[in-house]
N, C-alpha and C positions, 0 to 999 in steps of 0.2 A: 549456524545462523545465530548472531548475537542480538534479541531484541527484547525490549524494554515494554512493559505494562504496566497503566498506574491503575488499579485497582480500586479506587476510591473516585478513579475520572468518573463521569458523565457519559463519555462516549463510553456503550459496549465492550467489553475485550474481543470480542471478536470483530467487530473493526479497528480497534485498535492493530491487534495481528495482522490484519489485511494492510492496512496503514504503514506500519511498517517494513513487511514483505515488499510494497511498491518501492519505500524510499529504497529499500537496499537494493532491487533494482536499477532506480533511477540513482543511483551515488555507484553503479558498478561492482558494486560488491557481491550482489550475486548477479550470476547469468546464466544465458541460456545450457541446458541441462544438467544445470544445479539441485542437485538434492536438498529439498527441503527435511528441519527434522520432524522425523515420524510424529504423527498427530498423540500417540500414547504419552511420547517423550516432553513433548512441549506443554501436555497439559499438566503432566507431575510435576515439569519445573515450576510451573507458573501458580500450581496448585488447583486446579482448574478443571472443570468434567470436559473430557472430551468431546462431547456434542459442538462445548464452545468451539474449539480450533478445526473441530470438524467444517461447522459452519462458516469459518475465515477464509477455510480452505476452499469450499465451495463456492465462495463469492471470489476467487482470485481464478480460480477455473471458469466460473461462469461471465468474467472481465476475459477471458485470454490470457491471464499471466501464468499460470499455471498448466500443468496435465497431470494425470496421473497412470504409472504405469503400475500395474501388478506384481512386476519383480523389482522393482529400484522403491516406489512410492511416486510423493507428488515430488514433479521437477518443473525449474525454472523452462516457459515456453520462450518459444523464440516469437517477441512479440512485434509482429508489421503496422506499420502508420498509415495502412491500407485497411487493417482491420475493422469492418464494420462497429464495434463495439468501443469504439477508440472517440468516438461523437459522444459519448458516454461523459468519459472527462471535460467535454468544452460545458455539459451542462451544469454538472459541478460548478464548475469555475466561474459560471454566470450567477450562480447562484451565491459564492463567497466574495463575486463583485458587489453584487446589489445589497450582501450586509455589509461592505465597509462604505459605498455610499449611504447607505440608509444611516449609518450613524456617522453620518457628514465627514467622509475620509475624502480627499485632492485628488485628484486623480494623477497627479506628480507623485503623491506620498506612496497608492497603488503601485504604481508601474515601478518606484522603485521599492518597493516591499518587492515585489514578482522578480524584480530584477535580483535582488538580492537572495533571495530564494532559490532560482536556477543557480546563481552564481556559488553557493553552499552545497549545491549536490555535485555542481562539478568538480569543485576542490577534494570533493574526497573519492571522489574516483586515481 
């Protein structure tokens, strides 16, 4: 699992972790029962207490993205667009609408930001 932390960001690193686990999801690079790497592993690289990627990991388990088994670790779930929890992301998404309107973004400008967005995770699939 190859991902990136800035350390100096704003956002937490444990969403940051969580953050990127979904893109690599969404760009197909990982799937379903994909072994994530061990939480030990990810926090030495990153230099990092374990609690941190503990906690990334438990907000991608308690999304659906994840499971964990006792003999492999956490893996990639096999996630459905049926999943109750999946309403989760439209609120997100209401809410990074109403900061690009609020600081007076088109709604052309929007829809093609979004557009271009899907269209970057599909290519690297």
């Amino acid at each position: 699992m190859d991902i990136v932390v800035e350390p100096l960001s704003a956002v937490p690193i444990y969403q940051q972790i969580r953050d990127r686990v979904v893109e690599l999801i969404a760009a197909g690079q990982l799937h379903a029962g994909d072994v994530l790497t061990p939480i030990r592993s990810l926090a030495a690289a990153f230099g990092i207490n374990p609690a941190t990627v503990v906690k990334a990991y438990d907000l991608l388990r308690e999304e659906g993205f994840v499971t964990t088994n006792r003999r492999v670790g956490t893996v990639v779930a096999q996630v459905s667009v049926a999943d109750p929890l999946a309403t989760e992301w439209q609120r997100r998404l209401e809410t990074l609408l109403a900061e690009a309107v609020a600081r007076g973004a088109e709604t052309s400008a929007v829809l093609d930001a979004c557009a271009d967005a899907i269209a970057n995770l599909r290519s690297t699939r």
